[in-house]
FILUM-345313 format. One record per residue (C-alpha): residue in one letter; y, x, z. Coordinates in nm, 3 decimals. Each point is the difference from the previous one (the first is absolute). Layout:
<rs>
<r "A",<Y,X,Z>>
...
</rs>
This chain:
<rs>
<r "X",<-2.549,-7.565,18.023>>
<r "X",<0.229,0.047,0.291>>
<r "X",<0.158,0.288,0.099>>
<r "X",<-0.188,0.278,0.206>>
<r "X",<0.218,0.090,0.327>>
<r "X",<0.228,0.278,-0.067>>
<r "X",<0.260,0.190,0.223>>
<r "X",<0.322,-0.019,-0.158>>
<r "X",<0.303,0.225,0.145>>
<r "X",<0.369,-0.064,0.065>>
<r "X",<0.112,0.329,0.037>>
<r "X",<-0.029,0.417,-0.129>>
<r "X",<-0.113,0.075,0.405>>
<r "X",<-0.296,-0.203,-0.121>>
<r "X",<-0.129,0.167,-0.319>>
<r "X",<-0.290,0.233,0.105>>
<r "X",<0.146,0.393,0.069>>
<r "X",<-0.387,0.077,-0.153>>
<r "X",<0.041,0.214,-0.330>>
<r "X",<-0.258,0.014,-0.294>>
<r "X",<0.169,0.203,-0.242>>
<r "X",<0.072,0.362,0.123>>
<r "X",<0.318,0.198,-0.040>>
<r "X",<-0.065,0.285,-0.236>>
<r "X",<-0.012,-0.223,-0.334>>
<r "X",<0.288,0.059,-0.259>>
<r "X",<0.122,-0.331,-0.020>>
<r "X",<0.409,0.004,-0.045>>
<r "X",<0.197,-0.014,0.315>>
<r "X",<0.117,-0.322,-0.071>>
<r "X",<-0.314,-0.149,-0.165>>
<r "X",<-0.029,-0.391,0.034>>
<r "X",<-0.348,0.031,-0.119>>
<r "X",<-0.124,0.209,0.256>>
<r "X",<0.221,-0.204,0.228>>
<r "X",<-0.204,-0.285,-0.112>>
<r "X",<-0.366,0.111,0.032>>
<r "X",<0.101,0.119,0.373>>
<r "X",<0.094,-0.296,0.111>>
<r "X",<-0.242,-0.198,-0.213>>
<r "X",<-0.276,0.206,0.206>>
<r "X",<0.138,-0.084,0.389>>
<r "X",<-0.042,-0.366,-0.123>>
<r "X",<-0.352,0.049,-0.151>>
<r "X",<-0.161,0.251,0.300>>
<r "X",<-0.236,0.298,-0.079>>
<r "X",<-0.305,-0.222,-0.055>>
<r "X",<0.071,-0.054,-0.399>>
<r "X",<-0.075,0.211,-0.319>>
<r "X",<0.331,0.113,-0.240>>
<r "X",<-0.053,-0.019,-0.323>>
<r "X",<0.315,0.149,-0.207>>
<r "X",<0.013,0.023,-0.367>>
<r "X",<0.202,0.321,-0.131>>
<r "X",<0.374,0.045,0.041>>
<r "X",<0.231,0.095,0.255>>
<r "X",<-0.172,-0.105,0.301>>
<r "X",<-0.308,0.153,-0.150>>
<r "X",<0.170,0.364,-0.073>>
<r "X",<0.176,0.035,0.270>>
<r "X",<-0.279,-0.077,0.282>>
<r "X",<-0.278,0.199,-0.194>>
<r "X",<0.051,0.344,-0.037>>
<r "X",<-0.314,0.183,-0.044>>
<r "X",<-0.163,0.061,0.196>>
<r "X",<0.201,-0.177,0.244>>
<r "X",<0.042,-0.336,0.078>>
<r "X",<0.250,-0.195,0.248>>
<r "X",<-0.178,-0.309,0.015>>
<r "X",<-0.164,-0.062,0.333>>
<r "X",<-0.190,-0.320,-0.098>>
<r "X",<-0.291,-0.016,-0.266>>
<r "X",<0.178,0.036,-0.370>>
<r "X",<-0.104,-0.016,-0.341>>
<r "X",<0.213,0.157,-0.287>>
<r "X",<-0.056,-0.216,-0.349>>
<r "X",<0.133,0.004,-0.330>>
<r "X",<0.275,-0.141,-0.108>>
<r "X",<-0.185,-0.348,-0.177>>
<r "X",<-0.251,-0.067,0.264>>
<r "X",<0.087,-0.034,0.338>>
<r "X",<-0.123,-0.376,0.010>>
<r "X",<-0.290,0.058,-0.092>>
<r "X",<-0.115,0.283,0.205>>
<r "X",<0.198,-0.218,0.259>>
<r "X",<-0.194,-0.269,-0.033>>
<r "X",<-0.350,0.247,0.020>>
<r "X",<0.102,0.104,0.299>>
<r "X",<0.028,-0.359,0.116>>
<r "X",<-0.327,-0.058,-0.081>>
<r "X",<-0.140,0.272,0.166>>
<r "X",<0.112,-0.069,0.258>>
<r "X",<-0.144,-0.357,0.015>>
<r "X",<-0.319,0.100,-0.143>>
<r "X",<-0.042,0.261,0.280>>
<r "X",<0.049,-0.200,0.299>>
<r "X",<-0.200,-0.305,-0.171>>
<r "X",<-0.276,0.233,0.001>>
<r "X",<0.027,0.126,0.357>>
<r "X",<0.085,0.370,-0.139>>
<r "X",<0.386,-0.043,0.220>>
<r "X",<0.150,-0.257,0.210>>
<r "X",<0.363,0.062,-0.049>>
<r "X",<0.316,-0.195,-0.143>>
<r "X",<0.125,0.303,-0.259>>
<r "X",<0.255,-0.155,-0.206>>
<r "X",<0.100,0.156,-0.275>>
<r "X",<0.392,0.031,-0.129>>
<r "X",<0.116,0.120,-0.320>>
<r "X",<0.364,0.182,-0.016>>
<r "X",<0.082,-0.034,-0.384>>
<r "X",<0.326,0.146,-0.206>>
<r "X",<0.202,-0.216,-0.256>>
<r "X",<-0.178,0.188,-0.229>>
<r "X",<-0.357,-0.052,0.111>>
<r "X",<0.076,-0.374,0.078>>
<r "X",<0.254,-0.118,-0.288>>
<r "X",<-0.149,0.149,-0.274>>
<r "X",<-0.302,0.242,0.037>>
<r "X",<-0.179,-0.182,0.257>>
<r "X",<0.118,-0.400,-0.085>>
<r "X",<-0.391,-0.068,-0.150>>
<r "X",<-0.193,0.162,0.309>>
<r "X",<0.223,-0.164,0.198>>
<r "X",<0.017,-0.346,-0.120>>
<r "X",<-0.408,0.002,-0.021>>
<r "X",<-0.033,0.126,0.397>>
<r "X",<0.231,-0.314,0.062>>
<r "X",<-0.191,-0.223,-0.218>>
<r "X",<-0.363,0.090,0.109>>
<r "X",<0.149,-0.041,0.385>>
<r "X",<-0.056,0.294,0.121>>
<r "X",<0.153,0.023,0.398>>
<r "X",<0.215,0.295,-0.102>>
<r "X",<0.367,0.045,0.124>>
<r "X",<0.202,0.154,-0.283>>
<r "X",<0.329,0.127,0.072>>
<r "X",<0.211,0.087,-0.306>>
<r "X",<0.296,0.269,0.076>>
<r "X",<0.263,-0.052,-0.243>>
<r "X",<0.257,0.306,-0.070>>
<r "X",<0.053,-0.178,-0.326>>
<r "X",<-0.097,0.288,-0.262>>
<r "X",<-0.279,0.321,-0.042>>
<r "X",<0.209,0.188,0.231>>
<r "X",<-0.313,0.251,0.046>>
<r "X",<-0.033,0.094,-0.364>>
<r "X",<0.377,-0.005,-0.089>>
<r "X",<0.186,-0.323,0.094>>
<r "X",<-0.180,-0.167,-0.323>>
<r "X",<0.095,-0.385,-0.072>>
<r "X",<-0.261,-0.231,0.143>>
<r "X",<-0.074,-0.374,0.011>>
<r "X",<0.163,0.009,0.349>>
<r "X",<0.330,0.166,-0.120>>
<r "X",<0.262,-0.265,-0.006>>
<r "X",<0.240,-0.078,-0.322>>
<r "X",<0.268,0.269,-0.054>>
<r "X",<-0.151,0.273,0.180>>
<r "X",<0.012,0.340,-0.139>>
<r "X",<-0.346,0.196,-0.010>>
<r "X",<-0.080,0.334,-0.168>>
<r "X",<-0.173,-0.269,-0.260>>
<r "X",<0.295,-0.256,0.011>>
<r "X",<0.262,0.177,-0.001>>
<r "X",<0.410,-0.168,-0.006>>
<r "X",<0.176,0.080,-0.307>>
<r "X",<0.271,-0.123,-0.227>>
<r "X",<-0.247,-0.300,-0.163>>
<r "X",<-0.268,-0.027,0.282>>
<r "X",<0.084,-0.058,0.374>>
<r "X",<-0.315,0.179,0.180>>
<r "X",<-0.264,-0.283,-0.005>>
<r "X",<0.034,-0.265,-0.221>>
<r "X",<-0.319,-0.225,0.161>>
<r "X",<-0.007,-0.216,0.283>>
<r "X",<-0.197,0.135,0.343>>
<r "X",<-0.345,-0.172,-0.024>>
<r "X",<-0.020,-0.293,0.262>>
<r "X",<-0.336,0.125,0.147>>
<r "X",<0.004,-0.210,0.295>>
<r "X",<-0.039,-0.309,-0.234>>
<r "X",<-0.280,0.167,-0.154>>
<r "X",<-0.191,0.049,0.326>>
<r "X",<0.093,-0.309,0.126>>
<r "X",<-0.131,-0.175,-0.338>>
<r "X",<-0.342,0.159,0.101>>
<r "X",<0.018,-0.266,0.334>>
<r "X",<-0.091,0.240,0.239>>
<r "X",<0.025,-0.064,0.414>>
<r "X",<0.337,0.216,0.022>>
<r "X",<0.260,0.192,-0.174>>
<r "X",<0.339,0.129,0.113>>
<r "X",<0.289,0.211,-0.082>>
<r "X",<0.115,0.252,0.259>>
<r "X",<0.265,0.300,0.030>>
<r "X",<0.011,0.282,0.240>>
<r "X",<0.361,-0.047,0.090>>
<r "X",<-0.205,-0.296,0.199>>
<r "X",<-0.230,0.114,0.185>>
<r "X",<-0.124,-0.235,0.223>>
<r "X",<-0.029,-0.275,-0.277>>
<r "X",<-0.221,0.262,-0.227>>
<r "X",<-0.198,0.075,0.350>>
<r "X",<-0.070,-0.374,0.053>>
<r "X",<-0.063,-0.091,-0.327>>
<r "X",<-0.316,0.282,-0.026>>
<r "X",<-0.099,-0.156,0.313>>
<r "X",<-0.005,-0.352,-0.130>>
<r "X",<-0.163,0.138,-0.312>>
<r "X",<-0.282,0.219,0.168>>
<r "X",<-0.095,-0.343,0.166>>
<r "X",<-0.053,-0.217,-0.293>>
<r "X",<-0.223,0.322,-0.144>>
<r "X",<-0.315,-0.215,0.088>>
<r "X",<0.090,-0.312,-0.240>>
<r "X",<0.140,0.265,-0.328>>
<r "X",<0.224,0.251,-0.115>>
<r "X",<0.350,0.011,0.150>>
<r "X",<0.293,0.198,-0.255>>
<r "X",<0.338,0.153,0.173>>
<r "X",<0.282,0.127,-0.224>>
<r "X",<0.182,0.206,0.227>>
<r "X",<0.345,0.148,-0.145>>
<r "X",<-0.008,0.358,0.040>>
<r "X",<0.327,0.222,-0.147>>
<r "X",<-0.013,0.323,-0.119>>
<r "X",<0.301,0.236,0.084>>
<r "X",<-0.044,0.218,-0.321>>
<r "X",<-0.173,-0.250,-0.240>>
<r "X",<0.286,-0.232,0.091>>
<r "X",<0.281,0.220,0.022>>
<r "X",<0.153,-0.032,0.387>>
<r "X",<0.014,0.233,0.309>>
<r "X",<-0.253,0.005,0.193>>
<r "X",<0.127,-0.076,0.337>>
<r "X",<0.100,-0.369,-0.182>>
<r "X",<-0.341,-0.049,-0.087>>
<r "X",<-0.012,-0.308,0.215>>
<r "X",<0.342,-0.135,-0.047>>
<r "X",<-0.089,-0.028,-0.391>>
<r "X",<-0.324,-0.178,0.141>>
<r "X",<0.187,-0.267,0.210>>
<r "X",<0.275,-0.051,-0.294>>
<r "X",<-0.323,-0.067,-0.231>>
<r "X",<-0.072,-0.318,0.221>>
<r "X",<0.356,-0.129,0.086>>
<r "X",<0.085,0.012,-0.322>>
<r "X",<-0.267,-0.251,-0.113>>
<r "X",<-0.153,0.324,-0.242>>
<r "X",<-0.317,-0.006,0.233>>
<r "X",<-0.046,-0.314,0.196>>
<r "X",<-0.221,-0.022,0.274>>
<r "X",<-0.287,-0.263,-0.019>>
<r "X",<-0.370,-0.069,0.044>>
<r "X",<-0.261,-0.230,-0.177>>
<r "X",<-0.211,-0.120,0.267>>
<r "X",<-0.272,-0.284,-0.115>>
<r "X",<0.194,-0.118,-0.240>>
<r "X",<0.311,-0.051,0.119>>
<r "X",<0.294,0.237,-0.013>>
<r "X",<0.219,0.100,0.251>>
<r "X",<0.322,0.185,-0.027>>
<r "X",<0.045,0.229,0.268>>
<r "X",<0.337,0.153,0.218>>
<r "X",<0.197,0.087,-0.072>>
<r "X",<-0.068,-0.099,-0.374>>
<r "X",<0.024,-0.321,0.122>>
<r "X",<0.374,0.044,0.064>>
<r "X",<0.039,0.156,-0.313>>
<r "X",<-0.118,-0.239,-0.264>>
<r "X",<0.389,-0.147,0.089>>
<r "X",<0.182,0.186,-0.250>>
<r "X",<0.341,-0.024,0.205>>
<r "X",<-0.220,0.178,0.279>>
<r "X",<-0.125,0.313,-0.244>>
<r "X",<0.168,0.367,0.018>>
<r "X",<0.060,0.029,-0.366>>
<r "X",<-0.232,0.183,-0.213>>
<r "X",<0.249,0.283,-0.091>>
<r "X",<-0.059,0.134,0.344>>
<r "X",<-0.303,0.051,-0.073>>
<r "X",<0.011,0.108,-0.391>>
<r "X",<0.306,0.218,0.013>>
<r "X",<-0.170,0.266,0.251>>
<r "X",<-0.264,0.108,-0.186>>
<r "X",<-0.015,0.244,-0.268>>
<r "X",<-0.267,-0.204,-0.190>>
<r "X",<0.287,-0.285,-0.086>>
<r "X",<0.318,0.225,-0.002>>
<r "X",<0.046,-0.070,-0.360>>
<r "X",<-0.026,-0.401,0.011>>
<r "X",<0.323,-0.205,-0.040>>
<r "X",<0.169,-0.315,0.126>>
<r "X",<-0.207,-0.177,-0.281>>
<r "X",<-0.385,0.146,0.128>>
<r "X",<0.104,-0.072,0.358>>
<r "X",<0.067,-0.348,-0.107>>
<r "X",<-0.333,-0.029,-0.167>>
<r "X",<-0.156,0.123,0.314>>
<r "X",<0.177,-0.247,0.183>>
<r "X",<-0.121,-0.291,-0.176>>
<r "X",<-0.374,0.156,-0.046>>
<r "X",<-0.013,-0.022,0.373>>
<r "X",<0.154,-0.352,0.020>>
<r "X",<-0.235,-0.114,-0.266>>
<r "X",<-0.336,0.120,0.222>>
<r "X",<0.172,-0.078,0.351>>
<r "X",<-0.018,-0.387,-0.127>>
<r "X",<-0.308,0.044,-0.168>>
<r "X",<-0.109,0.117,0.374>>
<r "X",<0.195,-0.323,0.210>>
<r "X",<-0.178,-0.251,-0.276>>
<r "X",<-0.375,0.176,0.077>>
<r "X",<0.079,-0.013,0.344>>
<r "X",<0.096,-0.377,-0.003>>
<r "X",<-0.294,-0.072,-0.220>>
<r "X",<-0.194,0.155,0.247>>
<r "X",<0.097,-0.211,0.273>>
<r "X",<0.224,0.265,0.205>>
<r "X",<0.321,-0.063,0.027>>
</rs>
């Protein structure tokens, strides 16, 4: 099915001033998930329903009895926000088949590691399966920071948690960070896409692009989202650890759109690994891997070369070069 028209921008003047989440919540100063669902919410418009599983979006925006969330929201558990995601959806369709509403409600779900790695994989991999036209944006900070800073699926290798911690023997994390975009993508839905906040026009235009394929399926958005104290960095460099994330090849930039995959900027220019800022400007100013050596670095190094290619040979499989 082609793609609905959609308004992309070319420039910050152009993202919408309009604000759905009030000021009042306790989100950190520097938080990239709150960061995230802001922006995520100038690209979607006020006529869509939140649904947002617990954790630090959740706690921070929901303080009974007040609430900063100026669009229609639903607070879930942990384990199901697919599925109540995907009731929603059908709901919706079931109302305005029956002449009860005549509107186009979309409905979003802003998801934690957490709720999306690990909790919430099986809800979510049966709303993407059943088709349900349900954008689902995961917001990465890469551990439980709202409980702790506990390990999670979405914490990479060598990062120290309160549950993997670095010692003598063990160097934080000993697993790999789960490669959940391949797991969406496996599901063969419209449109999927990672995103960061240090870019905010791409992760603007890509919830644009995704809102308008809602009518075919579910759309999935992994947007990169650092957190200052879970991470262990000021947090006036909150977005300069963002932007090293991506030219460092550690979080490309890239979307699966109809089956083919395209690698965005400037990931694009970054696959080169002559053209990469080396990943020890990114590693070495964060708290979370001050205890990894020349060896882990070099490990993390070649982890990212090994998925980097694994990304050019799915793109040229795909038919984008």
């Amino acid at each position: 099915m082609a793609q609905a028209k959609v308004k992309l921008i070319r420039s910050l003047n152009e993202i919408p001033r309009d604000e759905y989440i009030a000021p009042g919540h306790t989100a950190c100063p520097a938080c990239g998930a709150l960061l995230a669902a802001r922006l995520i919410l100038k690209a979607t418009g006020p006529d869509v329903v939140v649904v947002n599983p617990t954790g630090c979006l959740e706690v921070t925006t929901t303080i009974y009895p007040l609430t900063s969330w100026r669009v229609p929201y639903i607070h879930v558990a942990f384990e199901n926000a697919g599925a109540v995601a995907s009731g929603v959806e059908a709901a919706i369709k079931a109302m305005n088949t029956k002449g009860l509403m005549r509107r186009s409600t979309k409905v979003v779900v802003l998801a934690g590691d957490g709720g999306t790695y690990d909790i919430g994989l099986q809800s979510l991999s049966g709303m993407l399966e059943r088709g349900h036209g349900v954008l689902y944006v995961l917001y990465d900070n890469e551990a439980y920071m709202n409980t702790g800073i506990q390990r999670s699926g979405g914490t990479p290798k060598f990062a120290r948690t309160t549950t993997t911690p670095a010692g003598t023997v063990i160097k934080g994390k000993i697993e790999t960070k789960k490669d959940i975009m391949s797991i969406v993508i496996g599901h063969h839905i419209p449109y999927a896409a990672t995103a960061n906040v240090a870019f905010p026009i791409d992760l603007f235009n890509k919830v644009r692009k995704a809102m308008s394929y809602l009518n075919e399926g579910p759309a999935f958005i992994h947007v990169l989202a650092p957190c200052p104290p879970g991470w262990g960095f000021p947090d006036e460099e909150m977005i300069e650890i963002a932007r090293l994330a991506t030219e460092t090849g550690y979080f490309p930039l890239y979307e699966w759109d109809h089956g083919k995959l395209i690698i965005n900027p400037p990931s694009d220019i970054y696959m080169d690994k002559a053209r990469r800022k080396p990943i020890s400007e990114f590693i070495k100013r964060q708290d979370r891997f001050k205890h990894v050596t020349d060896v882990e670095i070099k490990a993390i190094e070649q982890e990212i070369e090994n998925f980097l290619s694994y990304l050019r040979r799915l793109s040229m499989s795909s038919g984008v070069t």
